[in-house]
C-alpha positions in Angstrom: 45.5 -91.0 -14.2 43.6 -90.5 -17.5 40.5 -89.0 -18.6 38.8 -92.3 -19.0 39.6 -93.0 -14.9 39.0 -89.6 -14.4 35.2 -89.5 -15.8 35.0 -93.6 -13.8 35.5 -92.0 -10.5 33.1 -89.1 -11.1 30.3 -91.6 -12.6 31.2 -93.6 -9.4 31.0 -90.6 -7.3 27.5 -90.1 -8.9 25.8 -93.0 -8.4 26.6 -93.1 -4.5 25.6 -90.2 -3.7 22.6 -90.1 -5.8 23.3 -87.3 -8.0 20.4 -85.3 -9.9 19.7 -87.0 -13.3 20.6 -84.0 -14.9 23.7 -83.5 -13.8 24.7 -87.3 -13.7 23.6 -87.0 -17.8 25.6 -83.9 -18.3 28.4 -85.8 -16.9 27.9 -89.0 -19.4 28.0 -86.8 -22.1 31.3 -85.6 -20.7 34.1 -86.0 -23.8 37.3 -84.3 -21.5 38.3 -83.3 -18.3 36.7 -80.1 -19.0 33.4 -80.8 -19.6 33.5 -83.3 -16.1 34.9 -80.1 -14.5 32.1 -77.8 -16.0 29.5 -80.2 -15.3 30.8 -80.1 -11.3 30.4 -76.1 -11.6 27.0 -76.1 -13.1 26.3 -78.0 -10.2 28.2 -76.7 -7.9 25.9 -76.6 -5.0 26.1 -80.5 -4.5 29.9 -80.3 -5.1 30.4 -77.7 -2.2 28.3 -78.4 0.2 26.5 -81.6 0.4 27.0 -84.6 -1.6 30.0 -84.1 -3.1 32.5 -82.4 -0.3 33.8 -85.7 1.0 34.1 -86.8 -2.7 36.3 -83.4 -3.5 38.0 -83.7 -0.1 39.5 -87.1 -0.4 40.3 -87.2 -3.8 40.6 -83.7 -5.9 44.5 -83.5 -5.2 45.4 -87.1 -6.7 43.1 -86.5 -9.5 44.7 -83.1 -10.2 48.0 -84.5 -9.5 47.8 -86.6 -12.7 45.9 -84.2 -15.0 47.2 -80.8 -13.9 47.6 -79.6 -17.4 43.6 -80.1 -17.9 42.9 -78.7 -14.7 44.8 -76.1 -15.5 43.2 -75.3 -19.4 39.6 -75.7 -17.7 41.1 -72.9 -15.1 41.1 -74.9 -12.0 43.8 -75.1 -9.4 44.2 -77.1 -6.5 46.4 -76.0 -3.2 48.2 -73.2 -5.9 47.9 -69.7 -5.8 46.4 -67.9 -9.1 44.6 -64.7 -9.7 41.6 -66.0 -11.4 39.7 -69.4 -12.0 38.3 -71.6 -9.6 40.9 -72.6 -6.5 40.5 -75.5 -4.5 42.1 -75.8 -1.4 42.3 -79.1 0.5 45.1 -80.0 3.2 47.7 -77.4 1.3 51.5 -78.1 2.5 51.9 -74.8 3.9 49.8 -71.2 3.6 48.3 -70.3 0.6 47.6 -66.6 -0.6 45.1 -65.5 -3.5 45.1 -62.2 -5.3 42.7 -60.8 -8.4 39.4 -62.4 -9.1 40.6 -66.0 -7.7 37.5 -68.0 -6.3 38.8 -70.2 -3.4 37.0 -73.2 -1.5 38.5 -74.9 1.3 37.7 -77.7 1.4 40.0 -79.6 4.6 41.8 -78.0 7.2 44.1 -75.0 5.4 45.5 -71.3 5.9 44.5 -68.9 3.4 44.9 -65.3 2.8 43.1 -63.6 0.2 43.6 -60.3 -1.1 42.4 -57.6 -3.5 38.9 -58.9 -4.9 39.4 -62.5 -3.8 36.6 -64.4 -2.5 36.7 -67.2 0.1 34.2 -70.2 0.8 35.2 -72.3 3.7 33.0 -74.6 5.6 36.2 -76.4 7.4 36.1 -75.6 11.8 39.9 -75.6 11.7 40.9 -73.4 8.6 42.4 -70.4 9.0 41.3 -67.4 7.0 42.7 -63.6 6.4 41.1 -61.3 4.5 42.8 -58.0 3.0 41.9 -55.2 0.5 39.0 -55.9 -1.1 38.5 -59.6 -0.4 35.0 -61.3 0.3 34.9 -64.4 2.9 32.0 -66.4 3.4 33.1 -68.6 6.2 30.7 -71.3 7.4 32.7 -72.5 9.6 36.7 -71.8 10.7 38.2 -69.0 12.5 38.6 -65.4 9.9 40.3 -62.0 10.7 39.3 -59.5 8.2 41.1 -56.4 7.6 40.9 -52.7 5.2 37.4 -53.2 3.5 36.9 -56.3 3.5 33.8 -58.3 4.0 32.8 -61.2 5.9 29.9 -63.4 6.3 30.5 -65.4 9.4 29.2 -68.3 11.4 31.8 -69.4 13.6 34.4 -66.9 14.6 35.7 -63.2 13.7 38.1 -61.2 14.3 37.2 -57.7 12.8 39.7 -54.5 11.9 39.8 -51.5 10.0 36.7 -50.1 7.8 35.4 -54.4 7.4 32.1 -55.0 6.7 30.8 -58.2 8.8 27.8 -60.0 9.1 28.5 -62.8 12.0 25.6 -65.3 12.2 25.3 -68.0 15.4 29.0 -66.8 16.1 31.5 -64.9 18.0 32.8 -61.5 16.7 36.1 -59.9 18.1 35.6 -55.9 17.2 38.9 -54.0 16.3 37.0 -51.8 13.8 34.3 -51.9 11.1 32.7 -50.0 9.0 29.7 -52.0 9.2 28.6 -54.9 11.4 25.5 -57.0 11.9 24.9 -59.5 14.4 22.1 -62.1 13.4 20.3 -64.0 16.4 20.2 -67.6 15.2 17.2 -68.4 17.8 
């Protein structure tokens, strides 16, 4: 794959799911991988969690597959660990673990640990997430067991140890230990 079918698939992408007119014009006026890469941050919103996640989900690992080296200088990494940058995650080979300041999304069904000051978006029901140290979790949907001080935002399913913070919304909490936890009604 090469930039020029790179930027094709995103226009594509675009135009079928009615992307805003800014974004689709930040996009045109895309001259490398990274500018289509920042131009899917600035909006990342429609990336993650609407428009875009089927998009990201069915195709993100070919495209990086064939321009890793540009993924890599616009610091994003797909189903590879690294301590910083933007980490996508989408039907890994085996479990994945983050440490530092990564910024992970799952986006298909994966196992994940994050550690130290991690954070970890997942809106996939059959993920797997861990959370250690310092690590952050906002998990939308999948199963999470957070441990030492981390914290959780949960809507599905928690498992809870140690001195965690956890906010469970609309779900099920399993309490081993927390230093702080709220449970939000949904009705």
């Amino acid at each position: 794959m090469d930039y020029e079918q790179f930027k094709e698939e995103w226009k594509v992408a675009c135009k079928e799911r009615h992307a805003c007119a800014q974004g689709y014009q930040q996009l045109l006026a895309s001259q490398s991988v990274a500018d289509v890469l920042a131009t899917a941050v600035a909006n990342w919103t429609d990336v993650y969690k609407s428009k875009f996640a089927d998009f990201m989900a069915e195709n993100i690992v070919r495209q990086f597959e064939g321009l890793r080296d540009e993924f890599h200088e616009a610091g994003f990494f797909v189903n590879e660990p690294s301590d910083k940058g933007l980490c996508i995650v989408c039907r890994p080979d085996g479990p994945l673990e983050f440490v530092g300041r990564a910024r992970v999304y799952i986006f298909a069904q994966a196992e994940v640990t994050a550690r130290d000051l991690a954070q970890v978006y997942c809106r996939n029901k059959d993920s797997v997430v861990r959370l250690y140290g310092n690590a952050y979790g906002k998990i939308e949907a999948g199963r999470v067991w957070a441990y030492d001080f981390a914290t959780v935002d949960s809507h599905e399913e928690c498992w809870c140890h140690d001195r965690t913070i956890v906010t469970i919304s609309g779900g099920i909490v399993h309490d081993n230990g927390h230093r702080r936890l709220e449970i939000l009604n949904e009705e």
